[in-house]
C-alpha positions in Angstrom: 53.6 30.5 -29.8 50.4 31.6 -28.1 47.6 29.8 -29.2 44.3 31.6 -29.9 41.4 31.6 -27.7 38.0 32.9 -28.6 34.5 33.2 -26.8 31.4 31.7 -27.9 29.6 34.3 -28.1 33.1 36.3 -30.2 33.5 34.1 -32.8 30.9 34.0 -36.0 30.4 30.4 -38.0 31.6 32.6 -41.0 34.8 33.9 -39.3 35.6 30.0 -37.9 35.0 29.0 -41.6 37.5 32.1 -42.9 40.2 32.2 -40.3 41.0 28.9 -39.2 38.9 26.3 -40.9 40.1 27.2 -44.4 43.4 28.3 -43.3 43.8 25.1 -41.5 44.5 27.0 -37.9 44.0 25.7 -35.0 42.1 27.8 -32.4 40.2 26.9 -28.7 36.8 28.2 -28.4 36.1 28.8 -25.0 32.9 27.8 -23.4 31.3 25.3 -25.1 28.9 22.5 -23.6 28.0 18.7 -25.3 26.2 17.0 -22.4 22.7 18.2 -21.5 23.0 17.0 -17.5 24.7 18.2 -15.2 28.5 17.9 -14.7 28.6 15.8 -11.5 26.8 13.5 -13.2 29.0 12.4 -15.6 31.5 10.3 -14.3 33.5 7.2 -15.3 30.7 4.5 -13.9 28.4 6.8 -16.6 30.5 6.8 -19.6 30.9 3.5 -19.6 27.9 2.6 -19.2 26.3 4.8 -21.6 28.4 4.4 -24.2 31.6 1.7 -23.9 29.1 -1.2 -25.4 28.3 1.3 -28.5 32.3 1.7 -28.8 34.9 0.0 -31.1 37.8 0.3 -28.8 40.7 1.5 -30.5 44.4 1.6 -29.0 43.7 5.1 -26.9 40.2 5.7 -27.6 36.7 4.4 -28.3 35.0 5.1 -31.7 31.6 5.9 -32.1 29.0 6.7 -34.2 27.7 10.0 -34.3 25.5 10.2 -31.2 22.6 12.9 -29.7 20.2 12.2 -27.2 18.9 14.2 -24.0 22.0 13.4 -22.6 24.4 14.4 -25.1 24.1 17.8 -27.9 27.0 18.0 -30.9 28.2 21.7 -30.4 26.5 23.7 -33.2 30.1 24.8 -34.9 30.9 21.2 -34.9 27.8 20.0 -36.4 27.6 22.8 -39.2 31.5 21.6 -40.3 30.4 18.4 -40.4 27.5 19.5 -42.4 29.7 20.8 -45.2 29.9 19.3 -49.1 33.6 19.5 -49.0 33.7 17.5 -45.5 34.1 13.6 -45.5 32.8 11.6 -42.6 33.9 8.0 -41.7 31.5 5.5 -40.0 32.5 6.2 -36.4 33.4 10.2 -36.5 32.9 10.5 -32.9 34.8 9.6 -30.1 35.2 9.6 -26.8 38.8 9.8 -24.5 38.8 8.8 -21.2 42.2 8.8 -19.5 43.9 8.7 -16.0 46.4 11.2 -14.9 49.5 11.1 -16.2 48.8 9.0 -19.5 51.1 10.5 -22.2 50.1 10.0 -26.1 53.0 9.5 -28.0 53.5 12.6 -30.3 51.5 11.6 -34.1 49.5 12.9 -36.5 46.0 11.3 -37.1 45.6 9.1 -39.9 43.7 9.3 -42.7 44.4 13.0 -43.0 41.8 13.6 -39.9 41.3 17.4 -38.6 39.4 17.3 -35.2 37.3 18.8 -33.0 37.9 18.0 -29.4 36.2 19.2 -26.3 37.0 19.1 -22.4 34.6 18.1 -20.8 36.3 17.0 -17.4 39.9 17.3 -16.2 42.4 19.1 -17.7 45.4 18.0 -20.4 48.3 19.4 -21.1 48.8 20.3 -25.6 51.9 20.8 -27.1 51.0 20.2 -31.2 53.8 21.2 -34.0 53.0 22.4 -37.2 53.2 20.5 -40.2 55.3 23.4 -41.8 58.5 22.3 -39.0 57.2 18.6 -38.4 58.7 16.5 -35.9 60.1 13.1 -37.5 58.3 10.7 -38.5 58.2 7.0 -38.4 58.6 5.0 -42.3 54.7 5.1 -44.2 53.2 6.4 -41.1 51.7 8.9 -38.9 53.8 8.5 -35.3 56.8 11.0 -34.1 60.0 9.5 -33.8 61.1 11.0 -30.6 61.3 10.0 -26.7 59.2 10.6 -24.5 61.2 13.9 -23.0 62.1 15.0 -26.8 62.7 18.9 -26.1 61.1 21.3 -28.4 63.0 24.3 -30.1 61.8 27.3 -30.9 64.5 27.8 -33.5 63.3 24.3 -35.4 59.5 23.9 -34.6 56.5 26.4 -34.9 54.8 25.2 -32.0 52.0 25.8 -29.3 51.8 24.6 -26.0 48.9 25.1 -23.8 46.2 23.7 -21.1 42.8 22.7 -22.0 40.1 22.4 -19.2 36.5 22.2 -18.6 34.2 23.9 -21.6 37.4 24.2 -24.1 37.0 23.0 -27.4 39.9 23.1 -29.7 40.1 23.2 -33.2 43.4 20.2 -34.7 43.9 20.5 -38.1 45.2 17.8 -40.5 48.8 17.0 -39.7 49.2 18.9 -36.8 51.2 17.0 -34.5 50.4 16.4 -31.0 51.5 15.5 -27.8 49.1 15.1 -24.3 49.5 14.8 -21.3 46.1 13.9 -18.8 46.9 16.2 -15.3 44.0 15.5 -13.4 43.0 11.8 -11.7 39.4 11.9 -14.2 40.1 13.1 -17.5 37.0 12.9 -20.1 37.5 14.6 -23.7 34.7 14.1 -26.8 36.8 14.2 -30.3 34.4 14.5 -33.6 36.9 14.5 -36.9 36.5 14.6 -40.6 38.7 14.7 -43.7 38.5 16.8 -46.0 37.7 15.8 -49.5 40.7 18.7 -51.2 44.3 18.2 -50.4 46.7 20.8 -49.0 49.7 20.7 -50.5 51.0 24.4 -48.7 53.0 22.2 -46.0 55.3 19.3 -46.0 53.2 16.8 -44.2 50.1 17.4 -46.9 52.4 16.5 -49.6 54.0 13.5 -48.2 50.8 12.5 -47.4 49.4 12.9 -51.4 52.3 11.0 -52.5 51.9 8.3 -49.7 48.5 7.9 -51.3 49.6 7.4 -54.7 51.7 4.5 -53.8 49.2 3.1 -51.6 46.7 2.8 -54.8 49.6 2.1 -57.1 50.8 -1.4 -55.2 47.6 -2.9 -53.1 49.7 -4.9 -51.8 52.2 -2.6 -50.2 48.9 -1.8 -47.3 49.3 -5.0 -45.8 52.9 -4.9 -45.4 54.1 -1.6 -44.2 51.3 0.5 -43.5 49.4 0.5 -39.9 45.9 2.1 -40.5 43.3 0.3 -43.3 43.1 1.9 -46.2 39.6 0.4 -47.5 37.5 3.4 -46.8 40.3 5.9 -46.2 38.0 8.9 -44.7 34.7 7.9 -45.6 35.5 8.4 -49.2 38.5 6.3 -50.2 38.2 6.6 -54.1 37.3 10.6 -54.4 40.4 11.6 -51.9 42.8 9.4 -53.0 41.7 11.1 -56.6 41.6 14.1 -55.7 44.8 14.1 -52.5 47.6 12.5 -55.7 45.8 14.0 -58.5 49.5 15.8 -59.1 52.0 13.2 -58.1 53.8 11.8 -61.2 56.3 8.8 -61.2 59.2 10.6 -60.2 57.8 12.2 -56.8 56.4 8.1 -55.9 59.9 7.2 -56.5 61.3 9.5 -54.2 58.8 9.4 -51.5 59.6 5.3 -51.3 63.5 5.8 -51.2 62.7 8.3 -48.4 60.1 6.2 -46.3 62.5 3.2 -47.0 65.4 5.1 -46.0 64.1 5.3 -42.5 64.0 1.7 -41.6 67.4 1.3 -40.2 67.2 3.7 -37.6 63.4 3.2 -36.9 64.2 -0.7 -36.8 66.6 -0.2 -33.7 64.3 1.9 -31.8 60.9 -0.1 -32.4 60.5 -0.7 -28.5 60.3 2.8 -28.1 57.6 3.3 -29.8 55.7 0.1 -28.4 56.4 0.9 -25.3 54.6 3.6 -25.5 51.5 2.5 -27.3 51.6 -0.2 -24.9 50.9 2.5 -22.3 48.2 4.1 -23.9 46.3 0.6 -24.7 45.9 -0.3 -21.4 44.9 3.1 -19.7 42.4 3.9 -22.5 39.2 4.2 -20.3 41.0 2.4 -17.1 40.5 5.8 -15.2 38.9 3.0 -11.9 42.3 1.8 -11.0 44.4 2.5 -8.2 47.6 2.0 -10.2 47.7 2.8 -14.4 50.6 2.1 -16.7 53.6 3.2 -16.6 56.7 3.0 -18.4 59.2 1.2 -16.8 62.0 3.6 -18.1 63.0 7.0 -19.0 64.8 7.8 -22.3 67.4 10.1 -23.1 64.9 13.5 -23.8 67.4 14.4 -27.1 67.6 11.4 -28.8 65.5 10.4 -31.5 63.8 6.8 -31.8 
């Protein structure tokens, strides 16, 4: 599919809110500027030392929180969403991406049922995200793809977009979206400010998984330290309210279920941990190494049909 792209100066706060915000659509609005100096000046030795000390380095990122200066403006349509009632912020909402060619994410979801805003602001990336209507596999209790790296899309199984962002492009994620990027360009910089929503959506099969993953995460504490990866403490700013209102609807025989599914999973997941390590591995160690002459790479190729 052919994702949408809209102008600045085309697109209305109350037609964002309408068409794609509520709708949970993603969209790239074209043209759109953060940092108040110019473009040449904002290279890697500037990032990092403007910001990398603020950071809480994460495994392909650094979070933040949110910042504005003389250097640096929120874009006005991301600053009104986070402005809403219904929007839930964490501690560190912002953050910032800085990756050299050639690092490839491993295709996920974020966490803690995150949409995101994410502009280019040097570089270019290469996009192909999946909707949570035909989502890809995923890994038991969690948020990661279970595919290779070369897994081959099909139009006759996923609802998909693939595209290029570049300079000026900020795009839209929603919640459970997944994604897969690729960084094309030897400097790639990106700023990412997310949110969760404080209502569920239960229209797609990735919402309600994620409702009923909830429930069982406040039913049995002591489940979070044994099979989950992310902490669940202050689960999108607002832990209590969204777990309340996310599993409002999920009775004893849908928790059931989803734990003989998730469980289910662990036989084939258990065989092809390394995969997944591998790759997160990658990602670790190029997050912000955009200096070096030589960034990580996978020592080996998988078979692009098989599943992990």
């Amino acid at each position: 599919m052919k994702i949408s792209r809209l102008k600045t100066k085309d697109l209305s706060f109350e037609a964002f809110q309408h068409t794609y915000l509520r709708l949970e659509e993603p969209v790239i609005i074209e043209g759109v500027k953060a940092f108040q100096i110019p473009e040449t000046s904002v290279d890697s030795n500037f990032i990092k030392s403007k910001y990398k000390q603020q950071g809480e380095k994460v495994i392909g990122w650094y979070n933040l929180p949110l910042l504005e200066d003389n250097n640096l403006k929120i874009p006005e349509i991301v600053k009104r969403v986070l402005n809403l009632p219904e929007v839930s912020l964490r501690a560190l909402p912002f953050r910032i991406f800085m990756q050299p060619k050639g690092n490839h994410t491993l295709p996920h979801y974020d966490g803690n049922s995150l949409c995101g805003f994410n502009l280019q602001i040097a570089g270019r990336k290469k996009w192909t995200i999946t909707s949570p209507q035909t989502p890809l596999p995923t890994s038991p209790f969690n948020f990661l793809g279970s595919v290779h790296r070369d897994f081959q899309y099909s139009e006759c199984t996923h609802t998909y977009y693939e595209f290029e962002t570049v300079p000026g492009d900020l795009l839209f994620l929603p919640r459970y979206w997944f994604h897969e990027v690729v960084s094309l360009e030897e400097f790639n910089l990106n700023l990412n400010w997310v949110f969760t929503p404080r209502y569920p959506n239960l229209n797609n099969h990735l919402g309600r998984r994620e409702a009923e993953i909830l429930k069982i995460r406040d039913l049995f504490p002591f489940l979070n330290d044994w099979l989950f990866i992310d902490d669940f403490s202050n689960y999108g700013g607002a832990k209590d309210q969204i777990v309340a209102n996310y599993s409002r609807n999920v009775g004893a025989v849908k928790v059931l279920k989803r734990l003989l599914t998730e469980v289910s999973k662990y036989p084939q997941a258990a065989n092809k941990l390394h995969v997944v390590e591998e790759r997160l591995k990658e990602i670790s160690t190029n997050n912000f190494n955009v200096d070096s002459e030589h960034f990580y790479e996978p020592s080996t190729r998988s078979d692009p049909n098989a599943e992990t």
